[in-house]
Every structure is written in C-alpha cells, then in structure tokens.
C-alpha positions in Angstrom: 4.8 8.1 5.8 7.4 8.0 8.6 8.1 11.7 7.4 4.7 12.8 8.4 4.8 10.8 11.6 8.0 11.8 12.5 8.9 8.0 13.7 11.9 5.9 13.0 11.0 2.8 11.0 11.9 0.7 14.1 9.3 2.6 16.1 6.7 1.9 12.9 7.7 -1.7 13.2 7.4 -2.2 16.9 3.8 0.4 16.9 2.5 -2.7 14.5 3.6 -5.4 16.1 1.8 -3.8 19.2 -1.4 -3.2 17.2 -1.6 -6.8 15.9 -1.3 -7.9 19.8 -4.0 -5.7 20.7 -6.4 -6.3 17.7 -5.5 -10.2 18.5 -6.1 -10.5 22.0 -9.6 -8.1 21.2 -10.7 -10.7 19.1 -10.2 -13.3 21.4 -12.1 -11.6 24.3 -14.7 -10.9 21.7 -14.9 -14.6 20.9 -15.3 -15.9 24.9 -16.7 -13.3 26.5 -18.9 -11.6 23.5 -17.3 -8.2 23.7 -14.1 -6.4 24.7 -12.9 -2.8 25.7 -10.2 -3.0 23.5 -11.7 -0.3 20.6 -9.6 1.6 17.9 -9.8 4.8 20.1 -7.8 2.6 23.2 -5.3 1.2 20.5 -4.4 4.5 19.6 -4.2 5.9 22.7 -1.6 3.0 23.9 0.3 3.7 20.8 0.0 7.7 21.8 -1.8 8.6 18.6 -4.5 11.1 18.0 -7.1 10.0 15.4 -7.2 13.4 14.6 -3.7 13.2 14.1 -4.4 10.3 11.8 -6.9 12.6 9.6 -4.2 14.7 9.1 -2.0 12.0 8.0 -4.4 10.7 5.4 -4.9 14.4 4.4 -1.8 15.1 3.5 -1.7 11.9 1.3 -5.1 12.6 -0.1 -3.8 16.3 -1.2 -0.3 14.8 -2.7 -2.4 12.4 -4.8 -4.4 14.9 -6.4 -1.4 16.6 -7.1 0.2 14.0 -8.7 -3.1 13.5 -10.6 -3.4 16.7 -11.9 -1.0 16.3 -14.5 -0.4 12.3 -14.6 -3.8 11.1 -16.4 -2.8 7.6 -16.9 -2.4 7.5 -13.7 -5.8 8.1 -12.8 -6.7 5.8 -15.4 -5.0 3.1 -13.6 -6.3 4.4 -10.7 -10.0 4.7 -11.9 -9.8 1.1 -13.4 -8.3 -0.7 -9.9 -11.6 0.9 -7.6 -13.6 -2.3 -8.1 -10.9 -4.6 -7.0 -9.8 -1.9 -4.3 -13.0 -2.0 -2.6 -13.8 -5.5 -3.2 -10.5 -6.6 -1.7 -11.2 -4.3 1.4 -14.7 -5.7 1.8 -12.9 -9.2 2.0 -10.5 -7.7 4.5 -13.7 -6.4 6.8 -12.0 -2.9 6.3 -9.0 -3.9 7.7 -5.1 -3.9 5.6 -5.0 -5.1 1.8 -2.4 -5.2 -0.7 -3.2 -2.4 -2.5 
C-alpha cells in the first residue's frame, strides 16, 4: 500500500498515530459536548488526503484481487467462506479497523 500512496512507512506510521489522536479527542467532544467538528472529511484533510484519492486506492486493490481471483479458485473459496465473519467482525468494530 505505501507503493500506491507514495509514503515512507514512517510517514504511514506517524499519519496513524495522528488519526487515532484525532478520532480520540472526537470521541471525547462527542461524549461532553454531544457533537464534534472533527468528521472523516477534516481528518483527511489534516493528514492532506483526498477521499477521492482514497477510492482510487481501494480501486486499485479491488482490481488486483480480482486478478488474483481469476485464476486462484481456492482462493475465492477461502474468500467466499470468511464473508460472514468479515462482516460480523466489522459490525463489532462499528465499521472501523479489524483483523482481517
């Protein structure tokens, strides 16, 4: 992924240290005050992304997986098999990161 982005991994590590700041203190104003102006939009734009840039991104990745699924079937297998727990572990994670 840091190909597509063109960043360094230190830049990737210090971009999501940031995030987790942001997303934190959000939370908290959303807790005392009931609302915050800290949105995804603002965290991207403090981080200098583009969520258009971000579609790309995840286009690219969506077009390599079908690629690599073209030829690979038991890989979709595996991949068709895991969708439950995939979505039920980002329903847990209120859309947010998982493990998978």
């Amino acid at each position: 992924m840091a190909t597509l982005l063109y960043d360094t991994e230190e830049q990737r590590f210090v971009d999501r240290i940031r995030c987790i700041t942001y997303r934190e203190i959000r939370d908290e104003m959303i807790a005392i005050t009931g609302d915050s102006f800290i949105t995804r939009q603002w965290i991207s734009e403090k981080l200098h992304r583009r969520d258009r840039y971000n579609c790309d991104v995840l286009k690219t990745n969506v077009e390599n997986t079908l690629k690599d699924l073209e030829y690979d079937t038991d890989l979709f297998i595996d991949l068709l098999c895991s969708m439950r727990k995939r979505f039920d572990a980002l329903e847990a994670a209120r859309g947010g990161h998982t493990k998978f």
